[in-house]
C-alpha positions, 0 to 999 in steps of 0.5 A: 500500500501506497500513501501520497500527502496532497494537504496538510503537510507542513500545514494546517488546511487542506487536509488530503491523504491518498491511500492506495492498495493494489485494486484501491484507491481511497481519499482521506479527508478532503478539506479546503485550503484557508489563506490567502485568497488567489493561492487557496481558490487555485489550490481548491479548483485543481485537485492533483490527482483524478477525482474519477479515479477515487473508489471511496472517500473517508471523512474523519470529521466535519471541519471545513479543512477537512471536509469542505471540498467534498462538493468540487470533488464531485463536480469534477467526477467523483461518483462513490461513497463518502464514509464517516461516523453518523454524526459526522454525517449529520453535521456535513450537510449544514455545515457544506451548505452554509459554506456554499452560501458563505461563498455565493454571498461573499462572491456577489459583495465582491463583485458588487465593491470591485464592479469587475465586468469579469464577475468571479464565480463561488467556489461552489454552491448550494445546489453543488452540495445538495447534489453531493448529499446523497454520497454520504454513509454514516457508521458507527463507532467501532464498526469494523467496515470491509472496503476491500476483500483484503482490507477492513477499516474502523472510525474509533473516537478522536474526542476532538468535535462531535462525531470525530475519529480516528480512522484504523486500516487493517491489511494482511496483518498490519495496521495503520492509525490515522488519528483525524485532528486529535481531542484533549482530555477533560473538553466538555460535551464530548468523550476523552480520544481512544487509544488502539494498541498493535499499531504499525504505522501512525498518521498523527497530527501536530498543530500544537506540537510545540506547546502546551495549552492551559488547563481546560478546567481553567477556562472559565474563571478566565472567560469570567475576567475576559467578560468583566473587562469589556463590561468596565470598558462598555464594550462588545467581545468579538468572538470568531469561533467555529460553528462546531465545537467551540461554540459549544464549549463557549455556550457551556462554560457560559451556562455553567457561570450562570449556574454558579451563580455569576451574572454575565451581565451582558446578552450573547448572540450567536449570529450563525445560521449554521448553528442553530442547525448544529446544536440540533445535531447535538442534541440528536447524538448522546452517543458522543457524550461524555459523563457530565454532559449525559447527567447534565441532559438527563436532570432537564438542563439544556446548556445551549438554551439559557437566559439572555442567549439568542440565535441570529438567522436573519442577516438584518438582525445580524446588522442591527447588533452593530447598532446596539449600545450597550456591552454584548459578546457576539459568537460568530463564525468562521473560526479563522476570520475568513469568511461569513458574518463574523467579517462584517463584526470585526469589521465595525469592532476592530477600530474601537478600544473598547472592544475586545477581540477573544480568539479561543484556538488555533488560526492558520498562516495567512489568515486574516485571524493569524494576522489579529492574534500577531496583532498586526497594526493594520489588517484588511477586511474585504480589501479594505484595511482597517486599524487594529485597536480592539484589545486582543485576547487569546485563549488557548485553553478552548482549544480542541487539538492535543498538544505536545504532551497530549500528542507524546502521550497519544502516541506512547499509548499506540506505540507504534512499530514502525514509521510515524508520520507528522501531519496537520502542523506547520513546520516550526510545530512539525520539527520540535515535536519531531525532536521530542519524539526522538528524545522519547526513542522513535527514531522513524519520525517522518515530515512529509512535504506536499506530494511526497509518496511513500510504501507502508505496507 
């Protein structure tokens, strides 16, 4: 068996992965690259390789960098299963959709500002996604899946967002572990990540690869200061937060103060269609709980449903939180700041100092949310550039990613025999956990590049 590395190698976007055995060949992930416009548009038109040679596609969750060019795949000819957990499944309709609708919008804002003759066009569109519907099979955890008559495939849990997983392929008696973006212990909602033993060979991410996060249980006594800060300051918290998992977590701890008694003192709008549909799915899917969240749940108490919690649809009520005086923490997507509503908040935040811009985890190189968290002086939002003066805070306890000790852990746990593969990292990141490997006595860590084949079976 075959493995080619077409996304997230020495990156954290654009998660591509081709497997291909003697009668087979199987995609891993099929995500949108994030950065820089021109670079990312021709990067997620031109696959490299033929989508019409693809016999199946595995999903180990449903982040965009992972999933989101699932409907230019099918476009450009792929005509076969796409397999994930059921969850998975659930949350990759709304979520391709709502992506689709983000590009269609921000195509036509640009079109209309530039007043180009030569009109650009979506990256895709909802009628694209809808046709791409019908590819999807869900499968539960555990569940060994036969795709081929020598090769058996199992979705264990990654404990990264609802629904993720880690992804075993069994062949003629080795095994490879592909750990999808991998969970922390002790994330509200969801389950601690799986181990697996007996492992051959380990595909394993490493964005946080050379640091450590801030104890998760610390979370909200921090978010309780962040929150008393803008109140003294009479401002607004921008929160940039993926619709899938940190917005949950968010909404928890929040519920959580209140049940304790602290007074947010503030409304919080969630200015997302997408996720009104994604706590549906939540709340469809107990499989994926962990202990707290199950008591929680089963004693009444909804913590995406309390007092002075609100859920923006409507694109003119969204508008109308610009007019709103009083102090307000608006969670609004993307996660990376490079698309949907929460352009048009910062937009009307990022020049006041009374605000406050709350970044909860990771933001990729070139992204307009990378260039915020390094606090450039002067950013650009819709090609126009605006003065950074809002107060930057990071927090990297929301994080859903291992880091380096979680990862060095992960991997003790699996102990592979053979080669290890760092993926979903950029390279400062890649290098030092790839050192800390080495000083723990695995001496075949590999970096793939972009391109790079290697034989593993």
């Amino acid at each position: 068996m075959k493995i080619t590395f077409f996304g997230a190698a020495k990156e954290v976007t654009g998660s591509k992965f081709l497997l291909e055995s003697d009668n087979k060949k199987i995609l891993v992930e099929c995500g949108l690259f994030q950065g820089r416009r021109k670079e990312s548009e021709i990067a997620n038109l031109n696959f490299p390789f033929d989508p019409k040679s693809i016999d199946l596609l595995l999903i180990s969750h449903a982040h965009i960098d992972h999933s989101g060019n699932i409907p230019n795949l099918i476009k450009q000819g792929f005509n076969s299963d796409i397999i994930s957990t059921y969850a998975t499944v659930d949350l990759l309709g709304p979520m391709l959709l709502d992506s689709a609708h983000i590009h269609e919008k921000d195509i036509e804002y640009l079109n209309k500002k530039n007043k180009n003759p030569e009109n650009k066009k979506p990256l895709y569109t909802v009628d694209d996604v809808e046709k791409s519907l019908k590819y999807f099979k869900g499968v539960n955890y555990y569940n060994e899946i036969s795709i081929d008559k020598d090769m058996k495939v199992t979705f264990i849990d990654a404990g990264h967002i609802l629904g993720s997983s880690q992804i075993i392929f069994e062949k003629d008696g080795k095994k490879l572990l592909f750990t999808g973006d991998l969970g922390r212990k002790h994330l509200p909602i969801i389950r601690n990540p799986d181990t697996v033993k007996d492992v051959d060979i380990l595909i394993t991410e490493s964005t946080y690869g050379d640091r450590l996060h801030p104890d998760i249980r610390e979370s909200r006594e921090k978010l309780k200061k962040v929150i008393e800060e803008v109140k003294i300051k009479n401002g607004n918290l921008i929160v940039p937060a993926f619709s899938v998992g940190r917005t949950q977590e968010l909404l928890y701890d929040l519920f959580m103060l209140k049940e304790e008694g602290y007074d947010l003192g503030m409304k919080i709008f969630v200015d997302s269609p997408l996720t009104v549909n994604i706590t549906k799915v939540f709340k469809e899917h107990p499989e994926c709980y962990d202990k707290d969240m199950v008591e929680l749940f089963n004693s009444g108490k909804d913590p995406f449903n309390f007092e002075d919690l609100f859920y923006i649809e409507n694109v003119e009520e969204s508008k109308k939180l610009n007019s709103m005086k009083e102090p307000k923490m608006i969670i609004s997507a993307s996660g990376m700041c490079e698309a949907g509503r929460i352009l048009h908040h910062l937009k009307n935040n990022i020049e006041n100092p009374a605000n406050t811009i709350l970044v909860t985890g990771f933001m990729a190189s070139n992204t307009l949310g990378r260039k915020i968290v390094e606090k450039e002086e002067k950013v650009k939002i819709f090609g126009e550039e605006y003065r950074l003066k809002a107060e930057v805070v990071v927090m990297n306890e929301y994080s859903a990613h291992a880091d380096r000790n979680d990862l060095i852990n992960h991997i003790k746990s699996v102990n592979p025999k053979k080669e290890i593969y760092l993926v979903h990292g950029e390279e400062n990141q890649i290098e030092s956990l790839k050192g800390a490997l080495k000083e723990n006595g695995y001496k075949n860590v590999i970096i793939p590049s972009k391109g790079d084949s290697f034989d593993i079976f």
